[in-house]
BAFI-3210 file (N, C-alpha, C; in Angstrom, 3 decimals, decimal comma, padded with zeros to 6 digits):
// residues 183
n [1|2|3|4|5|6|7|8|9|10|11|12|13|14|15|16|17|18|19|20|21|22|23|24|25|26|27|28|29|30|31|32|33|34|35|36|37|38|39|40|41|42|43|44|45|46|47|48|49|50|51|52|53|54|55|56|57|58|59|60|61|62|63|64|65|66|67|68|69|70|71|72|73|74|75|76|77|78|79|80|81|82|83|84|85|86|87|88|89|90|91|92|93|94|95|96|97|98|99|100|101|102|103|104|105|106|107|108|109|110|111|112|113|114|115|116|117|118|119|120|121|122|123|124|125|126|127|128|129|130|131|132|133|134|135|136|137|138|139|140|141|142|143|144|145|146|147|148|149|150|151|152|153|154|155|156|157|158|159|160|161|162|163|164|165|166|167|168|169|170|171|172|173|174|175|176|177|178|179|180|181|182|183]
n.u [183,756|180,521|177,922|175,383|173,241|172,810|169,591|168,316|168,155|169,951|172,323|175,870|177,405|175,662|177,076|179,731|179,979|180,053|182,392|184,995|187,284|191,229|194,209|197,610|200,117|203,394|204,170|201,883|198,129|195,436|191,923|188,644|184,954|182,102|178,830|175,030|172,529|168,681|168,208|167,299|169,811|170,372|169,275|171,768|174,026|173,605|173,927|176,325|177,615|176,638|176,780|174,815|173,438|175,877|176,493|174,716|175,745|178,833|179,776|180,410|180,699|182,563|182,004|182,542|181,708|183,231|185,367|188,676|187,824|187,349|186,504|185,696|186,422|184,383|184,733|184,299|185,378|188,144|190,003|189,912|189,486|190,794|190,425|190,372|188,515|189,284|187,982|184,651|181,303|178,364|175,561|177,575|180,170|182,927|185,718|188,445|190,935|192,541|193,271|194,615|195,173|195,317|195,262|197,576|197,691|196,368|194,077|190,462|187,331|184,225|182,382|178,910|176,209|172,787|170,782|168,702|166,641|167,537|170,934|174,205|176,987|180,526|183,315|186,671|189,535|192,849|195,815|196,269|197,784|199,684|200,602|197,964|195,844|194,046|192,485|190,983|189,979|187,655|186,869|185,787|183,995|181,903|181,203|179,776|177,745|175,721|175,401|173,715|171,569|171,034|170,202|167,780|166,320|164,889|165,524|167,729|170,941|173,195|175,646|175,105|176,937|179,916|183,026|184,820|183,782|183,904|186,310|188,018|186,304|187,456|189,938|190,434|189,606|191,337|193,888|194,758|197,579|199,907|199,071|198,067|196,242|194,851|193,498]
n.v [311,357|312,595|314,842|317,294|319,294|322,323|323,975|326,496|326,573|324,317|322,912|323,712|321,166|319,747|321,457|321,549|318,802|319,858|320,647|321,003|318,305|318,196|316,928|317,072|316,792|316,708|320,090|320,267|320,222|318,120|317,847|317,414|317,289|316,508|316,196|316,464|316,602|317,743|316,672|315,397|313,041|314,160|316,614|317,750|317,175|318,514|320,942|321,510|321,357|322,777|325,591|327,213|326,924|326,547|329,474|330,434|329,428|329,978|331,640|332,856|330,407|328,182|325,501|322,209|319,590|316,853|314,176|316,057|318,601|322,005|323,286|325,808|327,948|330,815|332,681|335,386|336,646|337,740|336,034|334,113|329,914|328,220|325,074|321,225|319,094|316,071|312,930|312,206|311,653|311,101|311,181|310,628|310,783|313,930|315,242|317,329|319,296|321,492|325,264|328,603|331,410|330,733|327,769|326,501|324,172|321,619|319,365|318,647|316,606|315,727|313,303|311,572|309,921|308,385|309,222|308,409|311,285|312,338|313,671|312,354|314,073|313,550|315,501|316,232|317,950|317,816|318,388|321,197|324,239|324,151|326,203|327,697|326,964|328,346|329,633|328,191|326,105|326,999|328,921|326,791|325,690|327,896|327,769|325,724|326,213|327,672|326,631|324,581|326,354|327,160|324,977|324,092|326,544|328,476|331,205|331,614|332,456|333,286|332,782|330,987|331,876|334,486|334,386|335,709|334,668|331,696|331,509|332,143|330,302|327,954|328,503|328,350|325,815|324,309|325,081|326,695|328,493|330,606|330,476|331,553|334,083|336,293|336,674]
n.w [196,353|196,864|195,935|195,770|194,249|196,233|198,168|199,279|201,930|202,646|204,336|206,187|205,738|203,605|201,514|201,787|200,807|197,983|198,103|195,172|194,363|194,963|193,703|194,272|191,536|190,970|189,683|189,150|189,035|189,491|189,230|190,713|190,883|191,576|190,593|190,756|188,559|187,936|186,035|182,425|181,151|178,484|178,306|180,089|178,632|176,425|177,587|177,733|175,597|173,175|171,977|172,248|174,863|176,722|176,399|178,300|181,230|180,781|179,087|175,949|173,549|171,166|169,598|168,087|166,773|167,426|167,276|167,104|166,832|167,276|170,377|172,429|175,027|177,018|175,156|175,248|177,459|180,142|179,518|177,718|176,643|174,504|172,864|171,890|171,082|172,457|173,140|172,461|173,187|172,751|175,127|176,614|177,607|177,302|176,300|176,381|175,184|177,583|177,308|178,327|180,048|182,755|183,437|180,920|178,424|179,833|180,611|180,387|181,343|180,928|182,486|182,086|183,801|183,564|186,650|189,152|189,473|187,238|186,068|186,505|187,306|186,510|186,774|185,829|185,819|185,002|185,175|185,692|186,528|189,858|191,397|190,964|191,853|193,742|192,519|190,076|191,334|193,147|190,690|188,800|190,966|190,830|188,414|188,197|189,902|188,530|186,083|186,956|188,043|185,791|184,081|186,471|186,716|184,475|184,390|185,936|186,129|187,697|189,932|193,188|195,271|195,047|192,793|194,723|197,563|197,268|196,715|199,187|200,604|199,842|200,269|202,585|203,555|202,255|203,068|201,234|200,824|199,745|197,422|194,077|194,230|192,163|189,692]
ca.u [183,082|179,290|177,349|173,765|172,717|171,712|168,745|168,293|168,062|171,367|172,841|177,434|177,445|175,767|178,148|180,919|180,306|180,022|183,501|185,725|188,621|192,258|195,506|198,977|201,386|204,627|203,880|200,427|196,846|193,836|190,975|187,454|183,956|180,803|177,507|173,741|171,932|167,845|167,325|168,208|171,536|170,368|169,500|173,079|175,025|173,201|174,125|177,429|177,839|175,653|177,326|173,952|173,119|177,371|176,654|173,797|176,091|180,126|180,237|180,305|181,220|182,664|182,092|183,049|181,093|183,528|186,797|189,709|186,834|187,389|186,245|186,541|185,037|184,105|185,578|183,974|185,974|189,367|190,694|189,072|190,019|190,988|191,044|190,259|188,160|189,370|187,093|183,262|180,660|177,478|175,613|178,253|181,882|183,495|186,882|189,000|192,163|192,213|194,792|194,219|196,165|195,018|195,701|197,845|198,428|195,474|192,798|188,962|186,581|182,704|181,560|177,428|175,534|171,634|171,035|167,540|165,491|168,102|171,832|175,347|178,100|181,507|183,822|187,964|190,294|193,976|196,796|196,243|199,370|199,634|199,799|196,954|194,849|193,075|191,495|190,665|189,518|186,547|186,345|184,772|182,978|181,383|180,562|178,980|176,657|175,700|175,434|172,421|170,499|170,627|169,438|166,729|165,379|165,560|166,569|168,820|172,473|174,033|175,609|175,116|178,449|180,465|184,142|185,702|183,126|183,962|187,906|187,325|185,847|188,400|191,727|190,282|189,109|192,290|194,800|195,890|198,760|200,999|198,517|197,954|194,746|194,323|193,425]
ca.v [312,561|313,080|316,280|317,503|320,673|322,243|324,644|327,650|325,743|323,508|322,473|323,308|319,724|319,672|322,901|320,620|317,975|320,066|321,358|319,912|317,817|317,970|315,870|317,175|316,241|318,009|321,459|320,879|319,498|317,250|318,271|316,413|317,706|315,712|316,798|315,782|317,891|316,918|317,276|314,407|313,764|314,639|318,559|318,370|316,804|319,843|322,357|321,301|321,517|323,687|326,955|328,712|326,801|327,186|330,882|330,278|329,555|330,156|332,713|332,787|329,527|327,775|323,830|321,724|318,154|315,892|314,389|316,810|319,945|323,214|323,955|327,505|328,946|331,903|333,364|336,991|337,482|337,912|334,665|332,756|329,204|327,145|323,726|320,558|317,446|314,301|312,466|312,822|310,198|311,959|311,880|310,192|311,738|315,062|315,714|318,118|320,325|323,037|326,273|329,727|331,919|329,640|327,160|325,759|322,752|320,773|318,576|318,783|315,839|315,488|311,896|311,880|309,084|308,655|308,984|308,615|311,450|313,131|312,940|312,298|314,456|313,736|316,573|315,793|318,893|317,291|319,301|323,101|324,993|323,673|327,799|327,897|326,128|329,059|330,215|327,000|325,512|327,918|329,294|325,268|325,789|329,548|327,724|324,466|326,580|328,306|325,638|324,231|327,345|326,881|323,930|324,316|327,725|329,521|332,956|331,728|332,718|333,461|331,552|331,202|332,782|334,888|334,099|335,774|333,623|330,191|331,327|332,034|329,037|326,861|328,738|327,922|324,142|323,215|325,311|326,685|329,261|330,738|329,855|332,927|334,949|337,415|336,417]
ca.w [196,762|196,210|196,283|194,958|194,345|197,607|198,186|200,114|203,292|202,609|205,458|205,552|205,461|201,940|200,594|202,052|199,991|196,974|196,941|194,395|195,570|193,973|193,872|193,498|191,483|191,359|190,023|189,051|190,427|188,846|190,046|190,604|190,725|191,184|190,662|190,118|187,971|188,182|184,535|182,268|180,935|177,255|178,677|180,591|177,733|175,329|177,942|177,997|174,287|172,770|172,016|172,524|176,210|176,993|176,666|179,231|181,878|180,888|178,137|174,490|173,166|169,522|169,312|166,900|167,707|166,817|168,394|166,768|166,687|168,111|171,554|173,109|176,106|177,658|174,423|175,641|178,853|180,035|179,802|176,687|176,888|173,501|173,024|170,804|171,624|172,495|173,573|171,862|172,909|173,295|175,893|177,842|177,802|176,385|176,927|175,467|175,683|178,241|177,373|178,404|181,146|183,979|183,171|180,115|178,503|180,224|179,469|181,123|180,803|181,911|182,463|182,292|183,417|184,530|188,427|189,922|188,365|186,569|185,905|187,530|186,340|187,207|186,047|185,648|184,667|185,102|184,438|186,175|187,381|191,122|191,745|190,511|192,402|194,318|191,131|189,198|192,034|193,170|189,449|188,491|191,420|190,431|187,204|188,449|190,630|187,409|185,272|188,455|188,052|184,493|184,210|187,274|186,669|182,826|184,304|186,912|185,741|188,551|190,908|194,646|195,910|194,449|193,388|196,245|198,785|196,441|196,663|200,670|201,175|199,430|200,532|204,545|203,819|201,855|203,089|200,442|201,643|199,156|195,953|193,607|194,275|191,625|188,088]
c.u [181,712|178,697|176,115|174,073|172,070|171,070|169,122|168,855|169,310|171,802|174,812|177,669|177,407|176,627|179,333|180,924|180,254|181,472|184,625|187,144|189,955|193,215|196,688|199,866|202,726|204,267|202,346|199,327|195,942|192,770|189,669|186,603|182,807|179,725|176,132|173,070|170,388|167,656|167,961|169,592|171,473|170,156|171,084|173,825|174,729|173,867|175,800|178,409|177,223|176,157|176,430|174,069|174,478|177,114|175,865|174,623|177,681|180,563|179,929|181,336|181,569|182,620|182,004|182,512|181,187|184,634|187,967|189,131|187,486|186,516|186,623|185,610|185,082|185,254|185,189|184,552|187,776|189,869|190,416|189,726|189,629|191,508|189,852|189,655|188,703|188,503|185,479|182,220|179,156|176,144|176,373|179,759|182,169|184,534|187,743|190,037|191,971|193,545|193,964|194,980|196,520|195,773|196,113|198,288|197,334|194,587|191,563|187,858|185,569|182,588|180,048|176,932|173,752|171,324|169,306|166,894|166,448|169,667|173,169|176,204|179,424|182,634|185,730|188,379|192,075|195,075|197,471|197,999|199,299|199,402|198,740|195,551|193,735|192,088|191,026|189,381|187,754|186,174|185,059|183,762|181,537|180,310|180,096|177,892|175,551|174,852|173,961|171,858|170,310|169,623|168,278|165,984|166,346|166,395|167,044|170,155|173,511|174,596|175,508|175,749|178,665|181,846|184,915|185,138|184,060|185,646|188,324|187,604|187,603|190,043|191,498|190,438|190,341|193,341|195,793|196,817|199,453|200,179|198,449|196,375|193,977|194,047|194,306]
c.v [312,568|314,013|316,045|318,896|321,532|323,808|326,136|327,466|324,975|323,674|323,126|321,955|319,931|320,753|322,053|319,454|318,471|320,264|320,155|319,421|318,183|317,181|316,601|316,432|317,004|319,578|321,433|320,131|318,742|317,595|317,558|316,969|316,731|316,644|315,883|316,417|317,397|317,416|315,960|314,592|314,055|315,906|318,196|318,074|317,971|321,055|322,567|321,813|321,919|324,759|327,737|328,374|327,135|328,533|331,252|330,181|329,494|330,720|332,574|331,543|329,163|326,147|323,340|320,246|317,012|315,535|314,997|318,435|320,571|323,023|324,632|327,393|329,874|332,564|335,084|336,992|337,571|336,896|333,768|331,200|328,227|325,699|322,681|319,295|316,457|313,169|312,777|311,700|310,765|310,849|311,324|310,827|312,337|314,943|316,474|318,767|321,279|324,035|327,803|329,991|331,374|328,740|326,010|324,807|321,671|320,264|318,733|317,510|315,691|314,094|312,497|310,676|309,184|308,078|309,557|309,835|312,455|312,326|313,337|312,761|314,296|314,514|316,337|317,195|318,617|318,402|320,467|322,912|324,357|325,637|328,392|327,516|326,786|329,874|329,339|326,393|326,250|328,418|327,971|325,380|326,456|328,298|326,405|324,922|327,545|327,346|324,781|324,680|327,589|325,683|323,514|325,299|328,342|330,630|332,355|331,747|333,126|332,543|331,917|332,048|333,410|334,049|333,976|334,544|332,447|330,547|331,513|330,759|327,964|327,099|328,133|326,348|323,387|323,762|325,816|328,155|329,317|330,630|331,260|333,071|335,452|336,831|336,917]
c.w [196,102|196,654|195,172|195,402|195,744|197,036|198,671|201,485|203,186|203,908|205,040|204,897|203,795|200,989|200,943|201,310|198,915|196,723|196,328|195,175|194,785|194,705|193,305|192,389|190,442|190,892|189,126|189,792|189,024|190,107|189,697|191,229|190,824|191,404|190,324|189,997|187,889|186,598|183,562|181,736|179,074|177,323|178,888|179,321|176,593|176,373|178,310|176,538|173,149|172,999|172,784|174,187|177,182|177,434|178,156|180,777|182,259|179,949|177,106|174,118|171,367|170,176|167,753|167,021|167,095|167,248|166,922|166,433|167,600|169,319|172,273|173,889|176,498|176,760|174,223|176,908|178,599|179,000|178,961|176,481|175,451|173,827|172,215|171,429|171,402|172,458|173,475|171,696|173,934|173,546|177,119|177,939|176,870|177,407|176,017|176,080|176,319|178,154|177,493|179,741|182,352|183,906|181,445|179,646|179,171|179,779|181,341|180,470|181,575|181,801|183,101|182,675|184,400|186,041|188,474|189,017|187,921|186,428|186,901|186,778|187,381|186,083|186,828|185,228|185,504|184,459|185,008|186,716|188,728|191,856|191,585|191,019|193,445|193,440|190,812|190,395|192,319|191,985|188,552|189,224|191,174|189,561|186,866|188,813|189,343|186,509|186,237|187,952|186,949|184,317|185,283|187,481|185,505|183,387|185,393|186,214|186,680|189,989|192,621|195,212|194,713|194,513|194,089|196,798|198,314|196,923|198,532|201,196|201,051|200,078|201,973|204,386|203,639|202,239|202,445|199,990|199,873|197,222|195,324|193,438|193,620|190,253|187,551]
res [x|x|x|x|x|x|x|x|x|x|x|x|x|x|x|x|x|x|x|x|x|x|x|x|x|x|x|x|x|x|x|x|x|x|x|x|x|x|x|x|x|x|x|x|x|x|x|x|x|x|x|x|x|x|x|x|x|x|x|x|x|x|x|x|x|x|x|x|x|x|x|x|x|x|x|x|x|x|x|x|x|x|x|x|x|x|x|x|x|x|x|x|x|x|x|x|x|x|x|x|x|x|x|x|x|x|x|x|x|x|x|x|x|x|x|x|x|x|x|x|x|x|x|x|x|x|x|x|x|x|x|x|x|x|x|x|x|x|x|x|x|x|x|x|x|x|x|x|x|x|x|x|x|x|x|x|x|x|x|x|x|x|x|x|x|x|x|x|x|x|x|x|x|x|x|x|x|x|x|x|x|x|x]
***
């Protein structure tokens, strides 16, 4: 799957290749994300892990920048999500434990590498609930489109769609009947 950032003007096409893909398996999903952010991958790999730039586009963060360190996110909302690096090889792969109501028990890993005039992120979160998959799914999305307008305009913080739209979109494309809706 490859996707870029699209514009104003974006074509479905290019919003169709943005959304993330997943894979069953038995009651949960892995899910996969690509992106290309035009900024290099020493901004994305800081805005990835950088409490302050974190806050910039997924809440109030704790890092710890080291593999067995703390990493929390969006530890100001509902849902704050703890978890511990594995994987710490900067500016090329973070991976770390994902637990919080969503999904617990999982792991999330960015691969970074440089693409034409900026960088290529491919984004892994293995594990989720399989019920879960109408939240998670569009919620990565929300906070990819986010994570763009961070990194391509200072005051952009918001993302394109809203959740609903992003959860919309994804329940039509993939079908996904019976998933749970509500946070």
């Amino acid at each position: 799957m490859r996707s870029a950032i699209t514009s104003a003007g974006a074509t479905d096409m290019d919003f169709q290749e943005q959304l993330g893909g997943f894979e069953r398996r038995d009651d949960r999903i892995d899910m996969r994300f690509e992106r290309h952010y035009p900024r290099s991958i020493e901004k994305v790999w800081s805005a990835l892990t950088d409490p302050v730039r974190l806050n910039d586009w997924m809440g109030a963060a704790y890092v710890e920048p080291r593999v067995g360190g703390r990493y929390e996110l969006m530890l100001d909302g509902p849902n704050p999500m703890i978890g511990h690096v594995v994987i710490w090889e900067p500016p090329h792969v973070l991976e770390f434990t994902w637990s919080n109501a969503h999904s617990p028990d999982s792991t999330a890993r960015y691969e970074l590498s440089p693409e034409g005039d900026g960088a290529r992120v491919i984004f892994m979160h293995r594990g989720a609930p399989y019920a879960n998959r109408a939240l998670m799914l569009p919620g990565w999305h929300f906070y990819f489109e986010r994570l763009g307008g961070h990194l391509t305009e200072a005051a952009a913080r918001q993302s394109k769609h809203s959740w609903r739209e992003l959860q919309a979109i994804y329940v039509a494309q993939y079908k996904l009947g019976g998933a749970r809706l509500d946070p």
